[in-house]
Backbone as JSON, one array per atom type, in Angstrom:
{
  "sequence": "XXXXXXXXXXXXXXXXXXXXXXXXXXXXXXXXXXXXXXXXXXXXXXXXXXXXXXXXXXXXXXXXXXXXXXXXXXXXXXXXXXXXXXX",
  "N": [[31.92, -71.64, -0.43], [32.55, -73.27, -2.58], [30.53, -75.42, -1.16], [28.21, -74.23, -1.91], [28.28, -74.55, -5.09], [28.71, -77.4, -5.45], [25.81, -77.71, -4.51], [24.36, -75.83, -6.45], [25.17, -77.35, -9.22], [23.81, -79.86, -7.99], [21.26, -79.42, -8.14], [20.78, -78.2, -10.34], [21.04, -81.06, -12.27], [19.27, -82.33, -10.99], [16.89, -81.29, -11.53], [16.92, -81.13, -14.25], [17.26, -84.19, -14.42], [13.95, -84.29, -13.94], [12.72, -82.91, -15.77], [13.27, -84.49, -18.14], [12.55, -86.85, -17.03], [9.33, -86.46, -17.7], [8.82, -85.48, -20.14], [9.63, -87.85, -21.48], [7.23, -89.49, -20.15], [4.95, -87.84, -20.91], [1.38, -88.01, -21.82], [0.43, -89.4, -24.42], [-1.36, -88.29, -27.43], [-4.45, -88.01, -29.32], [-4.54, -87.35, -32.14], [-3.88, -85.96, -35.19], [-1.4, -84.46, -36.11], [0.53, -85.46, -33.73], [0.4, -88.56, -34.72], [1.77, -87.72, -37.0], [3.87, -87.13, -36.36], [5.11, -89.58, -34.9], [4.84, -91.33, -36.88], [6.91, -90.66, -38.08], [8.93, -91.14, -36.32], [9.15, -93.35, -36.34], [9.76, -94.3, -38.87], [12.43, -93.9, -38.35], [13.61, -95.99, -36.58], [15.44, -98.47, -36.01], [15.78, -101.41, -35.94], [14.3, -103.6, -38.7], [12.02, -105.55, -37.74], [11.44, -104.34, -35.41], [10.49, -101.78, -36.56], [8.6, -102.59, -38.4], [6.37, -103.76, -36.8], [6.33, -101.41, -35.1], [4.67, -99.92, -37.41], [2.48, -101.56, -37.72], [1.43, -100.84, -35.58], [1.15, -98.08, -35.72], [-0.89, -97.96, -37.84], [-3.09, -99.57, -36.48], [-4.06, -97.28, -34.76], [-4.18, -95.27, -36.75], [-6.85, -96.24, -37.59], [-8.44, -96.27, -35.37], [-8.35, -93.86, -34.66], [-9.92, -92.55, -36.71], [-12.63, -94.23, -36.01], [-13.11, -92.3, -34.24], [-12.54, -93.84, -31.65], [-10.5, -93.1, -29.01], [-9.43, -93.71, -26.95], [-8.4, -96.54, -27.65], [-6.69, -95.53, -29.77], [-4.8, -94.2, -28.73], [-3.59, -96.35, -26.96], [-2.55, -97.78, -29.11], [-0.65, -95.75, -30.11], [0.65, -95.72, -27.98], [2.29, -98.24, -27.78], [3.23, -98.25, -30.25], [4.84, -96.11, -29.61], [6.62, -97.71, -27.95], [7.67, -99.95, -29.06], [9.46, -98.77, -31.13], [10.71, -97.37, -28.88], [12.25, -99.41, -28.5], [15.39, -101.27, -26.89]],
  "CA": [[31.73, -71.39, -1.84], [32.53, -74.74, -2.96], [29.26, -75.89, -0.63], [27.2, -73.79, -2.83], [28.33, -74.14, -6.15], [28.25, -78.49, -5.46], [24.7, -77.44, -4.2], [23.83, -75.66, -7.39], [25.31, -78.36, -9.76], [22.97, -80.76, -7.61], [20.17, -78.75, -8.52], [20.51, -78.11, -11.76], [21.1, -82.43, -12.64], [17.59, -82.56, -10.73], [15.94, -80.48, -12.6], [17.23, -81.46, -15.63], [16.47, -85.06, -14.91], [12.48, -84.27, -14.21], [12.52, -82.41, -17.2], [13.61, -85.45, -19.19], [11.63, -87.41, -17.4], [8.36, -85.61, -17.76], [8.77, -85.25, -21.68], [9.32, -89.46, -22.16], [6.54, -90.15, -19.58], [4.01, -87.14, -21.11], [0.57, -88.79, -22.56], [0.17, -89.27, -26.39], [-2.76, -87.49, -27.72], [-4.78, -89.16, -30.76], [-4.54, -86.23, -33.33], [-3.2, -85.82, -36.44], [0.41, -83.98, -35.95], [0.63, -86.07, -32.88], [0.11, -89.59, -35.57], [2.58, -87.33, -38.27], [5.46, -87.33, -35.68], [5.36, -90.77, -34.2], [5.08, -91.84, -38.07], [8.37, -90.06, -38.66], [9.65, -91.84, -35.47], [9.16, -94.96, -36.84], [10.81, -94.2, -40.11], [14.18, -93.93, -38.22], [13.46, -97.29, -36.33], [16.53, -99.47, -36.94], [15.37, -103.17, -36.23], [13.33, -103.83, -39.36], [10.97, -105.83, -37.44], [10.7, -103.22, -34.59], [9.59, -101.21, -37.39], [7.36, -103.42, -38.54], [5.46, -103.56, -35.77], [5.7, -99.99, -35.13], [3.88, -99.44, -38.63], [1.53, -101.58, -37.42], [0.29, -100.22, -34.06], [0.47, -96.98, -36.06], [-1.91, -98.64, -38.53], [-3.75, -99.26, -35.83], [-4.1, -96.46, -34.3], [-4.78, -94.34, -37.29], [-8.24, -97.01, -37.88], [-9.29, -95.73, -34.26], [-9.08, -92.53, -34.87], [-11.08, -92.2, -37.72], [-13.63, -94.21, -35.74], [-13.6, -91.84, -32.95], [-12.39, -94.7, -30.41], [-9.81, -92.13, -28.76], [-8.35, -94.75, -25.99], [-7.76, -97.3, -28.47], [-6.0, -94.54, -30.45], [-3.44, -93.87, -28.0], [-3.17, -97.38, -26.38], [-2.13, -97.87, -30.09], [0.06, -95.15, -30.26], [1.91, -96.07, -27.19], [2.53, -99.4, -28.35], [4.15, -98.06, -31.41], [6.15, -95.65, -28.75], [7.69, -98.81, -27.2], [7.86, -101.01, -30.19], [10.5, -97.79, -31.32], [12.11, -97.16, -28.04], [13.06, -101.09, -27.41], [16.45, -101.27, -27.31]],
  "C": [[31.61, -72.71, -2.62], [30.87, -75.73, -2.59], [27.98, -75.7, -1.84], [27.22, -73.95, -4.11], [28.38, -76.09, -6.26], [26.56, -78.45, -5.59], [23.39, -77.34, -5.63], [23.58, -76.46, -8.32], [24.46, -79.34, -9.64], [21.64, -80.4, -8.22], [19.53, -78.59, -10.01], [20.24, -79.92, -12.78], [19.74, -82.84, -12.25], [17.06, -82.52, -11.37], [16.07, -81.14, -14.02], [16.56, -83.28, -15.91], [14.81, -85.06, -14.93], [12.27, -83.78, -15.63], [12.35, -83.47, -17.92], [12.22, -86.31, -19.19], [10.07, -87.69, -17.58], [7.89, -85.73, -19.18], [9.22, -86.64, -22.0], [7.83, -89.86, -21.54], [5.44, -89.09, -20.25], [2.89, -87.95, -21.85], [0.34, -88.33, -23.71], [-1.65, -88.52, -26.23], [-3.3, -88.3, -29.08], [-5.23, -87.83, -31.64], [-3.46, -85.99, -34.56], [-1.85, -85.39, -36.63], [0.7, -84.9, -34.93], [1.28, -87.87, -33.84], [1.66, -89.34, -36.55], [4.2, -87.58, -37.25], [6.08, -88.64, -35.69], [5.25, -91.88, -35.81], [6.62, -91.78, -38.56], [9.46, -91.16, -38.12], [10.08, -93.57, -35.87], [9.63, -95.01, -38.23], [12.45, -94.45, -39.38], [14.61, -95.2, -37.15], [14.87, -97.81, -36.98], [16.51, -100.64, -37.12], [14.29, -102.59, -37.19], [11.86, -104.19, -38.36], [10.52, -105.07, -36.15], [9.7, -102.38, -35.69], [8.54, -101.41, -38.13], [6.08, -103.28, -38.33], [4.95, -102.93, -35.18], [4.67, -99.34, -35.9], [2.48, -99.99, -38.21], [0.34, -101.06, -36.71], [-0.11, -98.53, -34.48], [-0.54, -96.9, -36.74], [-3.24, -98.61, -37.64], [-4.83, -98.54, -34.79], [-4.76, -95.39, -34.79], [-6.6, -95.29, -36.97], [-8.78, -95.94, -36.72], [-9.28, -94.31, -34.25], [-9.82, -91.91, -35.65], [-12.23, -92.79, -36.94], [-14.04, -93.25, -34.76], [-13.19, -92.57, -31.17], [-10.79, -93.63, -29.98], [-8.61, -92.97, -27.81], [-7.84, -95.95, -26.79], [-6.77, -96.76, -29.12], [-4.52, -94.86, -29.8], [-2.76, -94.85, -27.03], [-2.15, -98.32, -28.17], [-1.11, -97.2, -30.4], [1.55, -95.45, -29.18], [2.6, -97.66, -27.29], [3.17, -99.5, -29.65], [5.41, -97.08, -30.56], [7.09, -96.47, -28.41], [8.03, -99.56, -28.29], [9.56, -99.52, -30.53], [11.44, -97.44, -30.37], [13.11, -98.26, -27.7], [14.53, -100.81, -27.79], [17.31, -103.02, -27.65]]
}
């Protein structure tokens, strides 16, 4: 009983970490709610100059999507992801 219920526990911490890390590693999209989130994200930024820099690449990011450049977009976007996650 014990076997199985370590077993389960194991199982469930698995799972749980793919989950996690599935939903940090998922690819940005260059669309408008997508832009509105990762704007937000960078409001709650706590280094100033992380945030900064975040504003920027979101700056950036928006430009390319108005032109249509879609990989710039989101090479922009993830560059404001990391600028926000640094610790």
């Amino acid at each position: 009983m014990l076997k199985l219920m370590t077993l389960a526990a194991a199982a469930t911490i698995a799972l749980s970490s793919a989950s996690y890390a599935q939903t940090a590693m998922m690819p940005m999209t260059c669309d408008t709610v997508s832009m509105e989130n990762l704007s937000a994200d960078v409001q709650k930024a706590q280094d100033e100059a992380q945030k900064s820099r975040a504003q920027a690449a979101v700056g950036d990011a928006t430009v390319a999507m108005q032109a249509g450049n879609v990989e710039a977009c989101v090479a922009a976007m993830q560059k404001a992801r990391m600028e926000i996650d640094k610790k």
